[in-house]
C-alpha positions in Angstrom: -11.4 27.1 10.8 -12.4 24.9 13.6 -10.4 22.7 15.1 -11.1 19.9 17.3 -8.2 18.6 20.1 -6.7 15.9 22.2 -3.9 16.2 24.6 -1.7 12.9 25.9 0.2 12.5 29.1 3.9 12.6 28.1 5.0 10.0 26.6 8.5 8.0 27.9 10.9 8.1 24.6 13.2 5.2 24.1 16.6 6.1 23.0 18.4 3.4 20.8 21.6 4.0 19.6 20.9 2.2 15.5 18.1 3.5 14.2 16.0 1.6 11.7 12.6 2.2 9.4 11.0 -0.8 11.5 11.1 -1.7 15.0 13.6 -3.9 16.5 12.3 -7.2 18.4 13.7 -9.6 20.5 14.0 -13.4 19.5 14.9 -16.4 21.4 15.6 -20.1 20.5 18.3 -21.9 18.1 18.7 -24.0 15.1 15.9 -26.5 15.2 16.8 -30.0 16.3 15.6 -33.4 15.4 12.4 -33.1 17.2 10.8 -30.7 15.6 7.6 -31.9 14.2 5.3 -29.9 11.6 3.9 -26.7 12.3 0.9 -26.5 14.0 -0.5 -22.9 13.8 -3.5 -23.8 16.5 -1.1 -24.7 18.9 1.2 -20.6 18.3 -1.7 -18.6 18.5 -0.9 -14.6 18.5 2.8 -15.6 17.8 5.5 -13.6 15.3 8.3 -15.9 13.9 11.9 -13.4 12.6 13.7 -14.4 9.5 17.8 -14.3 9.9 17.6 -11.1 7.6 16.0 -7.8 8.4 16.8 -6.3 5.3 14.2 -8.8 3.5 11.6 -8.4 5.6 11.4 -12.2 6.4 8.7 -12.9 9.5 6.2 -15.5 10.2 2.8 -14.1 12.0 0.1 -16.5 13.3 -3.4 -14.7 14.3 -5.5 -15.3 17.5 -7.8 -17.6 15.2 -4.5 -19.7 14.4 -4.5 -18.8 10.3 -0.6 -18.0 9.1 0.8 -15.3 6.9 4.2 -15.2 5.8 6.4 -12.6 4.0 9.6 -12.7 2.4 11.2 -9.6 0.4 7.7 -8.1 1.6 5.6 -10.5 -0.5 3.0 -11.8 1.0 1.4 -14.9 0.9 -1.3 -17.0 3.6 -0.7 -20.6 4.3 -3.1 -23.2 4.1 -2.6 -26.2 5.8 -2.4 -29.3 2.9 -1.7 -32.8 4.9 1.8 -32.5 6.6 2.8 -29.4 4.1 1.3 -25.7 3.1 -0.5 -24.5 0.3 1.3 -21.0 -0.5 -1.6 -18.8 -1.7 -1.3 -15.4 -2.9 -4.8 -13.1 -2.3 -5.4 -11.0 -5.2 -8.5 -7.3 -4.7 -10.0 -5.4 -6.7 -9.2 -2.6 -4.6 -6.6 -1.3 -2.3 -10.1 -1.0 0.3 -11.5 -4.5 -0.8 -11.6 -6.8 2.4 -12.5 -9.9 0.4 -9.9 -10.5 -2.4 -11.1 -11.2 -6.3 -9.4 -14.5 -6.4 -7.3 -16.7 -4.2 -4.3 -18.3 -5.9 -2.1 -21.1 -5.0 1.9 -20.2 -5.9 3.7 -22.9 -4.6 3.9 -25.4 -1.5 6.2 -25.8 1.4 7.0 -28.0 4.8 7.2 -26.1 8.1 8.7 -27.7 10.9 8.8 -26.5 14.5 10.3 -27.0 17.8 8.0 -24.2 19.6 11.1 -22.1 19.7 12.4 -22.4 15.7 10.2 -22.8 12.6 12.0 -24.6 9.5 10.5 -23.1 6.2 11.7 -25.4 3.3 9.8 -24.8 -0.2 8.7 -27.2 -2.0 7.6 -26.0 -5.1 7.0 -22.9 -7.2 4.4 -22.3 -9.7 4.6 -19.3 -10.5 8.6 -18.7 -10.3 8.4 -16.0 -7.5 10.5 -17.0 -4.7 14.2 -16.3 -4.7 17.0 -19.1 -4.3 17.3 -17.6 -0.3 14.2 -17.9 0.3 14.3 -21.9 -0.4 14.9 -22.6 3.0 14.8 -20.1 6.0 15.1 -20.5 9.5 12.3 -18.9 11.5 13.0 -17.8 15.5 9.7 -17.1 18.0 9.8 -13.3 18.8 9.5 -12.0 22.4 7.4 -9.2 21.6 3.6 -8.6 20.8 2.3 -9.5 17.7 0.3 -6.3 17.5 3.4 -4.3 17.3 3.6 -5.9 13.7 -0.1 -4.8 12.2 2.4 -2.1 10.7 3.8 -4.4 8.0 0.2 -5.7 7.3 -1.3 -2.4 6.2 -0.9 -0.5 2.9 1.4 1.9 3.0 3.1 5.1 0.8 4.9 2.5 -1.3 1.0 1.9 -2.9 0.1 5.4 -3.4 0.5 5.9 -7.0 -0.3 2.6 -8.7 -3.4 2.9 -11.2 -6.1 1.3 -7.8 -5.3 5.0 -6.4 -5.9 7.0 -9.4 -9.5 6.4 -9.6 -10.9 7.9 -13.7 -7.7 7.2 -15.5 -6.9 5.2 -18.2 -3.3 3.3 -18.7 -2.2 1.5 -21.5 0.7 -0.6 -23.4 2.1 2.2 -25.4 5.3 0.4 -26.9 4.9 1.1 -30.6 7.2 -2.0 -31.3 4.7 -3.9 -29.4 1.9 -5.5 -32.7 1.3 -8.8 -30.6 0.1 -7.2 -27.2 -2.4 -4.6 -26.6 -3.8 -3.9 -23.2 -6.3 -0.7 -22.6 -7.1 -0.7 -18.8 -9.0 2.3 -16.8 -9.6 2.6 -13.0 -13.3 3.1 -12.5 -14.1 6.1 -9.4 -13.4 2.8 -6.8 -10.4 2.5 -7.9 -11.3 -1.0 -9.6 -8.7 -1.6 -12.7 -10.5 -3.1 -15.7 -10.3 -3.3 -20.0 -8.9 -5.1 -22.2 -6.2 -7.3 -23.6 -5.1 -8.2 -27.3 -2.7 -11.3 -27.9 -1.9 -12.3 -31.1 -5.1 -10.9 -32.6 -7.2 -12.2 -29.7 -9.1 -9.5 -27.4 -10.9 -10.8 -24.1 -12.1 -8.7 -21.2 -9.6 -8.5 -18.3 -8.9 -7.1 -14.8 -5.3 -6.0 -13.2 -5.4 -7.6 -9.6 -3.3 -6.6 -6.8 -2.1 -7.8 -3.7 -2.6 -5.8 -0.6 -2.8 -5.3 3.3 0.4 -5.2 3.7 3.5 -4.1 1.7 2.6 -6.8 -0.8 4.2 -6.4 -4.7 2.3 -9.0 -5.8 0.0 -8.2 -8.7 -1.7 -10.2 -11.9 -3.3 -9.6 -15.1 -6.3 -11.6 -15.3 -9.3 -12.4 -17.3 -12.8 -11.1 -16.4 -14.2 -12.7 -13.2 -11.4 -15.1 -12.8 -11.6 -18.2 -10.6 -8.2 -19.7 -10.8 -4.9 -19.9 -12.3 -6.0 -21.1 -15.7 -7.4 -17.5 -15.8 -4.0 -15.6 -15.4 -2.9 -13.7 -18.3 0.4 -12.3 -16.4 1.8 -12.6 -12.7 4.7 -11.3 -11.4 5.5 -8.0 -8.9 5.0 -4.5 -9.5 7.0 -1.9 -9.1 5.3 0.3 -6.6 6.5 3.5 -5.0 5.6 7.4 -4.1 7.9 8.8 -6.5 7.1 11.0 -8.8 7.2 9.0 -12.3 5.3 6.1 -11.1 2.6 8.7 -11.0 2.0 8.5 -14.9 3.3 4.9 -15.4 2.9 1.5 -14.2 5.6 -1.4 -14.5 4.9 -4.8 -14.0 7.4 -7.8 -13.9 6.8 -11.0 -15.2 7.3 -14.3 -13.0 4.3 -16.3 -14.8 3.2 -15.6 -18.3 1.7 -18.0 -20.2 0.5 -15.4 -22.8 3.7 -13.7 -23.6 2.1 -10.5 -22.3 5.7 -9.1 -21.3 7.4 -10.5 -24.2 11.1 -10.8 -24.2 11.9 -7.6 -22.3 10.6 -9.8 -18.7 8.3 -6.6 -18.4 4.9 -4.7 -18.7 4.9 -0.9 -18.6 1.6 0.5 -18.6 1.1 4.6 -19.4 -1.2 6.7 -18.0 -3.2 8.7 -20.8 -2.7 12.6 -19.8 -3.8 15.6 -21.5 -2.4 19.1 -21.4 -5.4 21.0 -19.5 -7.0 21.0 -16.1 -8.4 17.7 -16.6 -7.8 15.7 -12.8 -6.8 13.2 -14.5 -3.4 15.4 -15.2 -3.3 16.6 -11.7 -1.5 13.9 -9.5 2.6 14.3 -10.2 2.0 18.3 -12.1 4.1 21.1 -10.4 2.3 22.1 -7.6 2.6 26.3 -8.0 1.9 25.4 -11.8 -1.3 23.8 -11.2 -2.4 26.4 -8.5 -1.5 29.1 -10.7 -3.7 27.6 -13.6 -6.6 27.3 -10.9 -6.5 31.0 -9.6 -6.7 32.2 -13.2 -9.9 29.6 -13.3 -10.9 31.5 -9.8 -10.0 29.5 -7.2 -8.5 31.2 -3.9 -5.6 29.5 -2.5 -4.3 29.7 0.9 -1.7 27.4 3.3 -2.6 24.7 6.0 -0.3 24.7 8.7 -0.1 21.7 11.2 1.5 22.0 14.8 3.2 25.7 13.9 5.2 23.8 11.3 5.8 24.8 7.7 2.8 24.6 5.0 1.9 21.4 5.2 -1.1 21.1 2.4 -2.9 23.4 0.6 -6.9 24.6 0.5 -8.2 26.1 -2.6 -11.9 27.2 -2.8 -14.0 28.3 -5.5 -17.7 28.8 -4.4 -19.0 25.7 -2.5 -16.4 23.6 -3.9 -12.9 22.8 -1.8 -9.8 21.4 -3.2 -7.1 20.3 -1.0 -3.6 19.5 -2.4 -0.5 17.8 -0.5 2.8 17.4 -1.9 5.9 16.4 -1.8 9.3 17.2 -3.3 11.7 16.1 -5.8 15.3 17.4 -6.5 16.2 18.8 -10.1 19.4 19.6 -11.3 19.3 22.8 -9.9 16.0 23.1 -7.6 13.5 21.4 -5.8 10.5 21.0 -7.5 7.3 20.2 -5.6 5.0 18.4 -7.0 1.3 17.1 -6.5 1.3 13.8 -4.2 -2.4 13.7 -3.4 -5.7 15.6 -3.7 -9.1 15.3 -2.6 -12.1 17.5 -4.2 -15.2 18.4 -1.9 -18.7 19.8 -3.2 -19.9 21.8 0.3 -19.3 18.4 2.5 -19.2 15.8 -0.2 -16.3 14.6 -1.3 -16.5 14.6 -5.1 -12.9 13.1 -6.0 -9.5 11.8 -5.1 -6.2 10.2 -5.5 -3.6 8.2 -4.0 -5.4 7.9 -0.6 -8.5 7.5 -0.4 -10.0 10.2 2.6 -10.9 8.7 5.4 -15.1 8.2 6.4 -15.5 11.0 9.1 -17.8 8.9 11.5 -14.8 6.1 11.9 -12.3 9.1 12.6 -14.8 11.0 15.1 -15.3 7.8 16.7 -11.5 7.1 17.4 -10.6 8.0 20.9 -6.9 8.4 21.3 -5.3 5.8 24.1 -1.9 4.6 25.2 -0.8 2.6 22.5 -3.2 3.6 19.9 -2.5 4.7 16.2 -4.9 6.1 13.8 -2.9 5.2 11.0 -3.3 1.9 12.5 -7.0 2.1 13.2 -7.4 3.0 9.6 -4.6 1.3 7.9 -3.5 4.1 6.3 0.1 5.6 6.8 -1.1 9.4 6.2 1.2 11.8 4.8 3.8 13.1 6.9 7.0 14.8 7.7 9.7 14.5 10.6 7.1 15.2 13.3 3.3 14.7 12.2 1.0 12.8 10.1 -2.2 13.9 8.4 -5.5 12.5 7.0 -7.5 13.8 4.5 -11.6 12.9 5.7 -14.7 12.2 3.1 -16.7 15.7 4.5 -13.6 18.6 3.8 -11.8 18.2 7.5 -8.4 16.8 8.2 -7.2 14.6 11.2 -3.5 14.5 12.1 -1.3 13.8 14.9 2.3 14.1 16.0 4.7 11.2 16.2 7.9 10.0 17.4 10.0 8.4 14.2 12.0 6.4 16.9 11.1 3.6 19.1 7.6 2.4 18.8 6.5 5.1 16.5 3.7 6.7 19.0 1.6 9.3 18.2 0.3 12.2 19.7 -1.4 15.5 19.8 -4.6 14.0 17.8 -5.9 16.9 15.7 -9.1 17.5 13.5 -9.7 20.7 11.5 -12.8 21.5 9.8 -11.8 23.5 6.4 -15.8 23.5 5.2 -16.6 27.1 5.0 -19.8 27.2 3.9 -23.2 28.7 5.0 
């Protein structure tokens, strides 16, 4: 096993006595007074605006090219200037890697008013019943610090890893026998591109399950083939999204707009991944980790531990003639024991990386072109969070190596100690 290395000065470590999953920033300003006129993003270039409440994840971000994205209770939504008001639009991919999204829908409209120090968000409508009687009106304050301290909150992370985009080959369906009126068959393609079909009332049309993304964006819709607007929206709501162990094998999806009657009166769409009881991949993601490596041994695969930074076993390399199979996981407490379970895998042929699931590995040229700096992140380079424990992060990559780093879960979140092992072993 080779392994490739970067060393970093020491690094200063701020000590704050209330520790918190996202950084703290600074704000400055006060209620907005009577001369606050409406927003001009050209004129707050590379700016962040704080909500009042941490705890919803309310904040205000304008680029260097002036375009505004807000997010409240971590949905997202991009604001399109409309006359003296804003165009709410929610962007809807394919895929969690798309960088154009599959269709751009408008969700409601709202004033902004600013004095250059406050913003005043004040909604004026809601099309597709998502915002929350809080959110109505919210008082926006200009942050000290640098916008790119909060690319974090734009990119896609574990909260997204088990939703059908990042099980590529499966198929999910609408399995409530009760359930005559509404049939929906979906299956993610080897992109991770969700597509079938939908029955209503006796009527089947093609469909597609959009999601939002780049960011930690719930948003998500049920739409008909190659939609172009909101006339084309079977369902839209939020989804519930997470890295815990049952949203591996289904898929719930809550209802804000439905003009179909797709959730019926339960308010909800629960989607079921089709499994089997065999070594089908499909079965893989979520199985007990020393049951599935205990049907692949018998199968012939040799199994060994990956340690990172002298820590415990971190993943796990099996190998079976030219082919490598790398599991991580993670754990979940039972009555009496922990059970660990399968949380990703990736499935190499010599260098070729055959399969996957939850995240996708990462293209090898982008990671050896990274070069580690003061400041810089390769989960943020890549927007991908990794997986990780207290003290270091890891990437799977598309040709059978694995970068990681350490990082401090304090402060700035820096990392460190940039890592790649090569676990090809073939001739």
């Amino acid at each position: 096993m080779s392994v490739k290395r970067y060393f970093f000065l020491p690094l200063i470590l701020l000590l704050s006595l209330l520790t918190c999953c996202a950084p703290k920033t600074e704000t400055e300003g006060s209620d907005l007074g009577p001369d606050g006129a409406v927003l001009d993003p050209s004129a707050y270039r590379n700016t962040v605006w704080l909500g009042p409440s941490e705890a919803r994840n309310e904040r205000l971000l304008i680029d260097e090219e002036g375009s505004a994205r807000i997010m409240l209770a971590s949905e997202m939504y991009y604001l399109r200037p409309a006359g003296d008001s804003f165009i709410l639009e929610s962007h809807l991919y394919r895929t969690l890697f798309d960088e154009e999204p599959a269709l751009v829908m408008p969700v409601g409209k709202a004033n902004i008013f600013s004095d250059g120090s406050v913003c005043r968000f004040e909604l004026l409508s809601d099309d597709m019943g998502t915002f929350y009687k809080e959110q109505e009106t919210i008082l926006f304050y200009r942050s000290k610090s640098d916008p790119k301290e909060d690319r974090w909150y734009f990119i896609d992370y574990g909260n997204a890893m088990m939703i059908p985009h990042a099980q590529p080959n499966t198929r999910w369906s609408d399995w409530y026998p009760l359930n005559q009126t509404v049939i929906i068959d979906l299956a993610a393609d080897a992109h991770g591109a969700v597509s079938g079909t939908c029955t209503v009332d006796g009527k089947t049309m093609d469909c597609e399950l959009l999601i939002g993304h780049r960011g930690w964006d719930n948003c998500c819709a049920l739409v008909k083939q190659g939609a172009r607007s909101a006339e084309d929206v079977l369902l839209f709501g939020w989804m519930d999204k997470s890295y815990n162990r049952r949203f591996a094998r289904s898929f719930e999806l809550t209802g804000t707009y439905d003009p179909y009657g797709v959730c019926g009166e339960k308010g909800r769409c629960t989607l079921s991944k089709q499994i089997t009881f065999d070594l089908a991949e499909r079965n893989w993601l979520g199985m007990n980790l020393y049951e599935l490596m205990f049907k692949l041994e018998r199968e012939g695969w040799q199994a060994e531990p990956v340690a990172l930074f002298d820590q415990e076993s971190s993943f796990y390399c099996l190998r079976k003639g030219e082919q490598t199979l790398l599991l991580a996981w993670d754990s979940e407490f039972g009555d009496r024991f922990t059970d660990l379970y399968v949380s990703e895998y990736a499935l190499y042929e010599g260098r070729t990386l055959r399969s996957w699931s939850t995240l996708k590995p990462i293209d090898h040229r982008m990671a050896d072109d990274f070069v580690p700096a003061d400041g810089s992140k390769f989960s943020d380079a890549f927007e991908s969070s990794g997986y990780h424990n207290i003290v270091y992060r890891f990437f799977f990559l598309d040709d059978c190596r694995v970068a990681a780093c350490k990082y401090l879960p304090h402060g700035e979140w820096a990392e460190s100690d940039f890592i790649i092992l090569d676990l090809y072993e073939g001739k």
